[in-house]
C-alpha positions as CSV (number, residue, x, y, z in Angstrom):
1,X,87.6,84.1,89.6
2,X,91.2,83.5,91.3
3,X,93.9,86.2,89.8
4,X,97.5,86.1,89.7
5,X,98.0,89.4,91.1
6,X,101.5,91.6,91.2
7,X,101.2,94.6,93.8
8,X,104.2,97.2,94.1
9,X,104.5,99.0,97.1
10,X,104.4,98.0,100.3
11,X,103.9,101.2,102.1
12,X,101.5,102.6,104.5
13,X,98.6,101.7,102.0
14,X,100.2,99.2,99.7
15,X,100.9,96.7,102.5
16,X,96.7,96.3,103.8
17,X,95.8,96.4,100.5
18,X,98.0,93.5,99.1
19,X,97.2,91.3,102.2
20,X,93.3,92.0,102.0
21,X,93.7,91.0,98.3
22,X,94.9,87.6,99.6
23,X,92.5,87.2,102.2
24,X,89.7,86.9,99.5
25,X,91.6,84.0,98.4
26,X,93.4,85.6,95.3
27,X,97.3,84.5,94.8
28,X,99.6,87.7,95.2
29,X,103.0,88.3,94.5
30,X,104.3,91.8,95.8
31,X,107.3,94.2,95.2
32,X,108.8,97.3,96.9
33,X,112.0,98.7,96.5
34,X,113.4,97.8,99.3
35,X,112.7,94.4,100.0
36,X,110.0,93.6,102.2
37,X,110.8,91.2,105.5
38,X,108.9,87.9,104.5
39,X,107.3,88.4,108.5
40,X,105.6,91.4,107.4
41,X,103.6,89.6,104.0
42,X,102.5,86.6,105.5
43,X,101.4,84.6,102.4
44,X,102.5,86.8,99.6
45,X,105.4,86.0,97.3
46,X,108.4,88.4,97.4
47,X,109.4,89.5,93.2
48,X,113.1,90.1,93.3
49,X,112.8,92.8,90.5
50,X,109.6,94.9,89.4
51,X,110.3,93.3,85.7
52,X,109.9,89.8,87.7
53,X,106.6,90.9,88.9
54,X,105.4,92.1,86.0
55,X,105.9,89.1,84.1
56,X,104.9,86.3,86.3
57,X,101.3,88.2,86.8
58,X,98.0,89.2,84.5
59,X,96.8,92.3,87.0
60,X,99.6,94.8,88.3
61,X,98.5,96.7,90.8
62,X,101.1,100.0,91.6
63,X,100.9,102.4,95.2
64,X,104.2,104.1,95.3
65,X,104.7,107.9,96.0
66,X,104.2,109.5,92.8
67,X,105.7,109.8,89.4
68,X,109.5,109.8,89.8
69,X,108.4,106.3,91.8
70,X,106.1,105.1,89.0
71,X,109.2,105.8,86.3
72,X,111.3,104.1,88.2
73,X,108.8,101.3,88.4
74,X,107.9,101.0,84.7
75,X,110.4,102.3,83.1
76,X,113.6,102.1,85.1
77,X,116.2,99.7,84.9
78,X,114.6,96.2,86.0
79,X,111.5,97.7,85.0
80,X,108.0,96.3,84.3
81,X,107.8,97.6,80.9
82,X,109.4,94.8,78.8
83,X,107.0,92.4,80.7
84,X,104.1,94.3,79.6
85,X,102.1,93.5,76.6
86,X,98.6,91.7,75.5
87,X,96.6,90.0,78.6
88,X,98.4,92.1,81.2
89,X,96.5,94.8,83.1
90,X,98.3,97.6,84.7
91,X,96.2,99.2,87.7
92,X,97.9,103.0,89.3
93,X,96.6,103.2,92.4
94,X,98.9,105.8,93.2
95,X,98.3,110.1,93.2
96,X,99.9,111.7,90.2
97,X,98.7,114.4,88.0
98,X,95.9,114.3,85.8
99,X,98.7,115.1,83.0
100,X,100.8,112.9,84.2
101,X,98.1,109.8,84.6
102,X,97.2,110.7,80.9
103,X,100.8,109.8,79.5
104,X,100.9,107.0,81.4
105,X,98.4,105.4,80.1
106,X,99.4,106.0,76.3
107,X,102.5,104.5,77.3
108,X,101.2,101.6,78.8
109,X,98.7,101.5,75.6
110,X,101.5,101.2,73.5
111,X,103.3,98.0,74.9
112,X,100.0,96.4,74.7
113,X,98.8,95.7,78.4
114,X,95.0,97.1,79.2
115,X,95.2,100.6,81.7
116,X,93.1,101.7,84.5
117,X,93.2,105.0,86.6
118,X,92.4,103.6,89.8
119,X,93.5,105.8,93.3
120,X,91.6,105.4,96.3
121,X,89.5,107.8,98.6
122,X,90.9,106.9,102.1
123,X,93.9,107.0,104.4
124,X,95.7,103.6,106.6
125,X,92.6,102.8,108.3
126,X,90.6,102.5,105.7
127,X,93.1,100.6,103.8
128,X,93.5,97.6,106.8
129,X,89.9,97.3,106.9
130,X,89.2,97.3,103.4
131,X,86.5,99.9,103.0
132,X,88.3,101.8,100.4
133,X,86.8,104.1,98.1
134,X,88.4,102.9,94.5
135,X,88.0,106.0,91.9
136,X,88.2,104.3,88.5
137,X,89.3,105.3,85.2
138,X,90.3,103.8,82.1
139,X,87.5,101.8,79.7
140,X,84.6,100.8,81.2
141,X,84.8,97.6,80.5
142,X,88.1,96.7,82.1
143,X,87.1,98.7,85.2
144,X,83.5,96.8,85.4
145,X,86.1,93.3,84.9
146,X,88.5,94.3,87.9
147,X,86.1,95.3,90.4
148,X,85.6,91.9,91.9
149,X,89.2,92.8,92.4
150,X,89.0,96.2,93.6
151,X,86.2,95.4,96.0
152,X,88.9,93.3,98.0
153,X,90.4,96.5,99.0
154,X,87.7,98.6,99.2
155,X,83.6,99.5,100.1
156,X,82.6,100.9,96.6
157,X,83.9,101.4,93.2
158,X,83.2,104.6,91.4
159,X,83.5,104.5,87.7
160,X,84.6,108.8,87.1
161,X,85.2,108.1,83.2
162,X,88.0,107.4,81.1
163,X,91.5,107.8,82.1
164,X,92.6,110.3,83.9
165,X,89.3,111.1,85.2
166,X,89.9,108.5,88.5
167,X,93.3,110.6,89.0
168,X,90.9,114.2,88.3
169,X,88.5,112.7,91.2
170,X,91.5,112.2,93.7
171,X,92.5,115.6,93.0
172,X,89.1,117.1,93.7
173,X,89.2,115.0,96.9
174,X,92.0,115.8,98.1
175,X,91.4,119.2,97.5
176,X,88.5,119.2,99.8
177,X,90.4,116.7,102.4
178,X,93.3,119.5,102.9
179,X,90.1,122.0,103.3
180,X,88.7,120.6,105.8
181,X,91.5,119.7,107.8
182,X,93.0,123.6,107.9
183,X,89.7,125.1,108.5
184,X,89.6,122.2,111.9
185,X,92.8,123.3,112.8
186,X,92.3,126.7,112.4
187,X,89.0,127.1,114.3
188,X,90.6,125.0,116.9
189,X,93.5,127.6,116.9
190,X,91.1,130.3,116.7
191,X,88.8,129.1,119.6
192,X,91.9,128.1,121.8
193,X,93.1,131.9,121.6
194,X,90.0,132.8,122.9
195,X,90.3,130.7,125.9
196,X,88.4,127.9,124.4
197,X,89.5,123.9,125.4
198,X,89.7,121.7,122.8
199,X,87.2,118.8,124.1
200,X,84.8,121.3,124.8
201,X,85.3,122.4,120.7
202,X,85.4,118.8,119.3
203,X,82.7,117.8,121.5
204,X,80.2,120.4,119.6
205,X,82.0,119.7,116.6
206,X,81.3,116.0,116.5
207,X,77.5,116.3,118.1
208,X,75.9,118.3,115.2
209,X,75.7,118.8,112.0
210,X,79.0,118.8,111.3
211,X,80.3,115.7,112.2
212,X,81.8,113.4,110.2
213,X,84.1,110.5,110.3
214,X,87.4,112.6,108.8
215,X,87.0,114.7,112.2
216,X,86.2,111.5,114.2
217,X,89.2,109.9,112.8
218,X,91.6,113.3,113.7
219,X,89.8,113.4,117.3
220,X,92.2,111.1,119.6
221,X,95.2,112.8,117.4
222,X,94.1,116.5,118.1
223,X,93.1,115.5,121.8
224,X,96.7,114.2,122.7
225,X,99.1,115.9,120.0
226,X,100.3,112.8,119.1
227,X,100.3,113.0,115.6
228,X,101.1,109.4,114.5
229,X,101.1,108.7,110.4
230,X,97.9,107.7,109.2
231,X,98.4,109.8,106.2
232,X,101.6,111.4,105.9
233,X,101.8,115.5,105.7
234,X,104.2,115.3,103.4
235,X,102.1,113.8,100.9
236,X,99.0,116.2,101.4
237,X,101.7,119.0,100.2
238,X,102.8,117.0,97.3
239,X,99.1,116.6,96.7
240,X,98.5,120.1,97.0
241,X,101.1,120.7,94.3
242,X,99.8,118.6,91.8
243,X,96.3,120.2,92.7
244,X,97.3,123.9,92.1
245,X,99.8,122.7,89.1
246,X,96.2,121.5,87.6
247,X,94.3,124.2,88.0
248,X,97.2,126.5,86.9
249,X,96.7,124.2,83.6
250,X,92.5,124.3,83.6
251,X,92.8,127.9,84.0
252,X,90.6,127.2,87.4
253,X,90.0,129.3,90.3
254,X,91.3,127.0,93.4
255,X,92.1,129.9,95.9
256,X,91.9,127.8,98.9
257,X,95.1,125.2,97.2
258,X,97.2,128.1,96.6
259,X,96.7,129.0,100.8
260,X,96.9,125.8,102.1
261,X,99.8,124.7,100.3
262,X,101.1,127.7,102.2
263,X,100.3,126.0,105.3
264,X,101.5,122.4,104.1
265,X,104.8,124.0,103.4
266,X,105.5,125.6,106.3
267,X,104.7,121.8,108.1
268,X,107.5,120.4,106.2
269,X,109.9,123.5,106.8
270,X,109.2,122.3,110.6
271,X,110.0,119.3,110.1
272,X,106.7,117.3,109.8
273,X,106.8,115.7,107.2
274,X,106.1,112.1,108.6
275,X,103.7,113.8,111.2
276,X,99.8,112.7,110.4
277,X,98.5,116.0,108.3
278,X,96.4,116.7,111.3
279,X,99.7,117.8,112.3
280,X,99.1,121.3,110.0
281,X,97.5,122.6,113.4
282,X,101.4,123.5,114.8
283,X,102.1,125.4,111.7
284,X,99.0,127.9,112.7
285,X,100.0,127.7,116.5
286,X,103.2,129.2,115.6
287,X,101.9,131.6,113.5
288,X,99.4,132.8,117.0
């Protein structure tokens, strides 16, 4: 069934997404604070104001930075919130707390419109080639009704529960993302200081049991220390953040957050922040 679908934020995500949405033949309208050049959407309507958006479309979908981007979004002035009511659906796609997902959706609840608790498991590549990993929350129902929808932007849907249970997923993922990132960069680090090159290390790294398509995806970057944004180290540390702000809250053990937030930090101390989050490797150079 053809949708009338809204989609704010036109970033390094938002952007694939919205135009594989159209490609499966669906009619999108799309908003980002600053406006977007009509070049760069080929196809998609430009909303003047998020409000505008919100009212000329049934399903809203939202990829913006976090939460002081979502209030501004919803709630702000020019805001989608007094467009939202019965027959609207409002989709975050975005990574915000679980605490934070959780009062969004009683918000949205209360003007009316339907909520789901959908970020995504997967980084700019992913996102142009649609095979996305959607982690849903919200009702089942709604989330079974949308993932025709969903499905134009990514591989697989995975229902995790009811809202914020798709945010808790992205959490856990991330958490284990960051992971395995340091501990590549730091046995690259490690073996390096022992004389070690680093094709030698990524070729056994990538030929057994190991391997896996995170490293594959990092290899090219690591080999040439060109560290070009496929997902931003300045959102792994926000990440990171809301990760150890959650477990702070759940009372959970999360020893290797607490370190690697450390780590993600010290990137953006150095000025990395727009650097690929590969680039946390230079944070443990300096430190040998």
């Amino acid at each position: 069934m053809k949708l009338r679908v809204g989609f704010a934020g036109m970033g390094i995500m938002g952007k694939p997404m919205a135009l594989n949405i159209a490609k499966a033949g669906h009619d999108v309208a799309v908003y980002n604070r600053t406006r977007p050049a009509p070049e760069s959407v080929p196809g998609l309507e430009i909303a003047e104001s998020a409000e505008q958006l919100a009212r000329k479309n049934d399903v809203l979908l939202l990829m913006v930075t976090g939460p002081q981007a979502l209030d501004a979004l919803l709630w702000g002035e020019g805001g989608m919130a007094p467009a939202l009511g019965p027959g609207k659906t409002v989709v975050n796609m975005s990574t915000v707390p679980p605490a934070y997902t959780q009062e969004m959706a009683a918000r949205i609840a209360a003007c009316g419109a339907a909520f789901v608790d959908a970020p995504v498991s997967g980084s700019k590549l992913p996102a142009q080639q649609g095979t996305l990993v959607i982690l849903a929350g919200g009702e089942r129902e709604v989330v079974e009704k949308l993932e025709p929808l969903l499905l134009c932007m990514g591989k697989k849907v995975v229902y995790c529960g009811p809202a914020p249970q798709g945010t808790m997923m992205k959490m856990a993922v991330n958490l284990l993302l960051a992971n395995m990132m340091c501990g590549l960069a730091e046995m690259l680090t490690f073996g390096r200081a022992g004389g070690l090159e680093t094709d030698t290390m990524l070729n056994v790294v990538l030929g057994g049991p190991m391997a896996c398509d995170l490293f594959r995806i990092k290899e090219p970057l690591l080999k040439q220390k060109a560290y070009l944004a496929q997902f931003p180290l300045k959102h792994m540390a926000k990440d990171l953040k809301f990760v150890t702000d959650t477990a702070f809250g759940l009372r959970c053990p999360a020893p290797s957050a607490y370190a690697n937030l450390q780590l993600f930090n010290q990137g953006q101390a150095k000025g990395l922040d727009e650097l690929d989050f590969s680039a946390v490797i230079q944070v443990l150079e300096g430190m040998a």
